[in-house]
C-alpha positions, 0 to 999 in steps of 0.5 A: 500500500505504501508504495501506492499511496506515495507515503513512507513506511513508518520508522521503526521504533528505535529510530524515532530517537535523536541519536542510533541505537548503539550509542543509547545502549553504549552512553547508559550509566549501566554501560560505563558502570560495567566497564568501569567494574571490568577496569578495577578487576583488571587492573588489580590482576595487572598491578597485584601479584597475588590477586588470583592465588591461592586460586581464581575461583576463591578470589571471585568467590569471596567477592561475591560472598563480601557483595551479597549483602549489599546486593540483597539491601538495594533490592528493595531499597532501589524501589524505595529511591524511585518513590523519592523516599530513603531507607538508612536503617537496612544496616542496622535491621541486618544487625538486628536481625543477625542478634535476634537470630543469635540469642535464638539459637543460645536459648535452644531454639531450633535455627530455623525457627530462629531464622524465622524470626530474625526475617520477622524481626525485619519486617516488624522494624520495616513496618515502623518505619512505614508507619512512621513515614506514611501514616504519621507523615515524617520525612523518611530520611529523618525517620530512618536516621532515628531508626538506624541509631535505635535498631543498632542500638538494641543489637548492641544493648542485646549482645553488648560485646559479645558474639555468639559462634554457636551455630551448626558447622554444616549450615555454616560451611554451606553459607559460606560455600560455593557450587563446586569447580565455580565460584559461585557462592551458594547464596548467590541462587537465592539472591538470584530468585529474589532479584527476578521477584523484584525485577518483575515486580518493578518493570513488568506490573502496574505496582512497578509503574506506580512506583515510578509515578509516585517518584515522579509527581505524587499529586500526578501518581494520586490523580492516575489512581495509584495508592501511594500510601499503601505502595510507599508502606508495602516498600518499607516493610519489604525493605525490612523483611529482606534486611532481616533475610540478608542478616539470617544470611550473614550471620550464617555465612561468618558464623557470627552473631554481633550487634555491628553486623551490618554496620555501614552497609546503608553507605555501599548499598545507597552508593551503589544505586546511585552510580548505578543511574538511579536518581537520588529524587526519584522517578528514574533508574533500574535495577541492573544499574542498581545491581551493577552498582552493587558488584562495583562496590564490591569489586573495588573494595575486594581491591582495595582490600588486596592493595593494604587500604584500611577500612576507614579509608574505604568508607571515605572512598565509598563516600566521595564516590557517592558524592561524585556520583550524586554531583554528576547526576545533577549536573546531567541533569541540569545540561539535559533541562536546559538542552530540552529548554533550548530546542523547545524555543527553537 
């Protein structure tokens, strides 16, 4: 017909953007993210004798081990950035979790009823936290600031300093563990179940779009029919019970129950999905960014690690980058305004 009528096939989807394909793929923050994650582990198999030995399969393996926390905090923690909102107390729920779970066990109870309620204790300080936020009406960053001084100051006040290693040696070995000849870690397959879940639920469901909307406009989202309320309450109480999963995990997979557990990781998990590409304001972002962000952190602290650089220094290095990141993101931001402005006066 289009040859008859005079008038060209529409263009295919792909082409109805300003710029090809190609270079949309290449300039995502994904795309950098990765070859920046490919750089520091190359770079550190370059410039570290020792890097890949005993073995490669336990270097990797161990990276993996150290970033699972973390890959499990910014699972819900993402989805609650794209809303506009912020949960800092991931950490300390981990390490109220991991005490719960600890004196479970030293009192006789069995460690999977244990394990039950180190995930219920983290849905219950979720639900605080939802509560806090939604239905008394308090800034989330003012209520999660107060929430990771309290949670990690009841962990602390449970076990004070001590740390309770009295956990099965098989369960352990398999926490710890990975798929025999790879260096996949064992935990990763459970990770991997519940980052398709959210995956699904963020991109692929009505739910997941309202997320968005709410990060984008809360009026717009309210008029569009979404429930910001119930979705922003649902957020944090899954942000809650997957912190308390993540803290199970942990304390399995050192053996080790102690109120720090868990301590700084709303730091690594926040910057990893802010250099991830996920707007800090909401409205913006993916989870592969955010995941990717994730296995960044962890490479270069594996690096960093190997290279004789302290803790202290690696918090402040994950600091600035968090800074850096948030710096870049509004200063694309503001160029990508005034550019539309431009062309629409044009």
């Amino acid at each position: 017909m289009t040859a008859t009528t005079g008038q060209a096939a529409p263009p295919s989807r792909y082409l109805l953007h300003d710029k090809p394909l190609w270079r949309r793929l290449l300039l995502r923050p994904e795309a950098a993210l990765i070859l920046a994650l490919v750089l520091v582990v190359v770079l550190s198999i370059v410039l570290v004798p020792h890097y890949l030995r005993p073995n490669a399969n336990y270097t990797f393996s161990t990276l993996l081990l150290n970033a699972i926390p973390i890959l499990f905090l910014l699972l819900p923690l993402m989805l609650i950035i794209v809303t506009g909102d912020i949960d800092l107390s991931v950490g300390s729920v981990l390490g109220l979790s991991s005490a719960t779970v600890g004196l479970a066990v030293q009192a006789g109870i069995p460690l999977l009823v244990a394990a039950v309620m180190g995930v219920l204790v983290g849905a219950m300080a979720g639900v605080i936290n939802g509560v806090l936020v939604t239905v008394v009406g308090l800034p989330s960053l003012a209520v999660t600031i107060g929430t990771l001084a309290l949670f990690r100051g009841i962990a602390v006040g449970l076990l004070g300093t001590t740390a309770i290693t009295d956990f099965p040696p098989e369960i352990t070995k398999f926490f710890s563990g990975s798929i025999p000849g790879t260096p996949i870690p064992w935990q990763l397959l459970f990770w991997i179940v519940l980052a398709i879940v959210f995956g699904v639920l963020l991109h692929l469901t009505p739910f997941g779009r309202g997320i968005f909307a709410i990060g984008r406009s809360i009026e717009t989202a309210t008029f569009s029919g979404v429930n910001v309320n119930r979705t922003r309450l649902i957020l944090f109480v899954l942000s809650g019970l997957v912190a308390g999963l993540a803290g199970v995990f942990f304390t399995l997979q050192y053996s080790n129950a102690i109120g720090s557990n868990g301590n700084g990781f709303e730091l690594r998990a926040v910057t990893a999905i802010v250099l991830g590409g996920v707007s800090i304001w909401g409205g913006r972002g993916t989870l592969i960014g955010a995941i990717v962000g994730g296995l960044f952190i962890a490479a270069l602290n594996k690096s960093l690690q190997v290279f004789g650089v302290g803790d202290d220094a690696i918090y402040v290095i994950t600091g600035v980058a968090l800074i850096v990141s948030v710096v870049i993101a509004s200063i694309a931001g503001f160029i990508s305004r005034r550019r539309k402005v431009q062309a629409s006066v044009a």
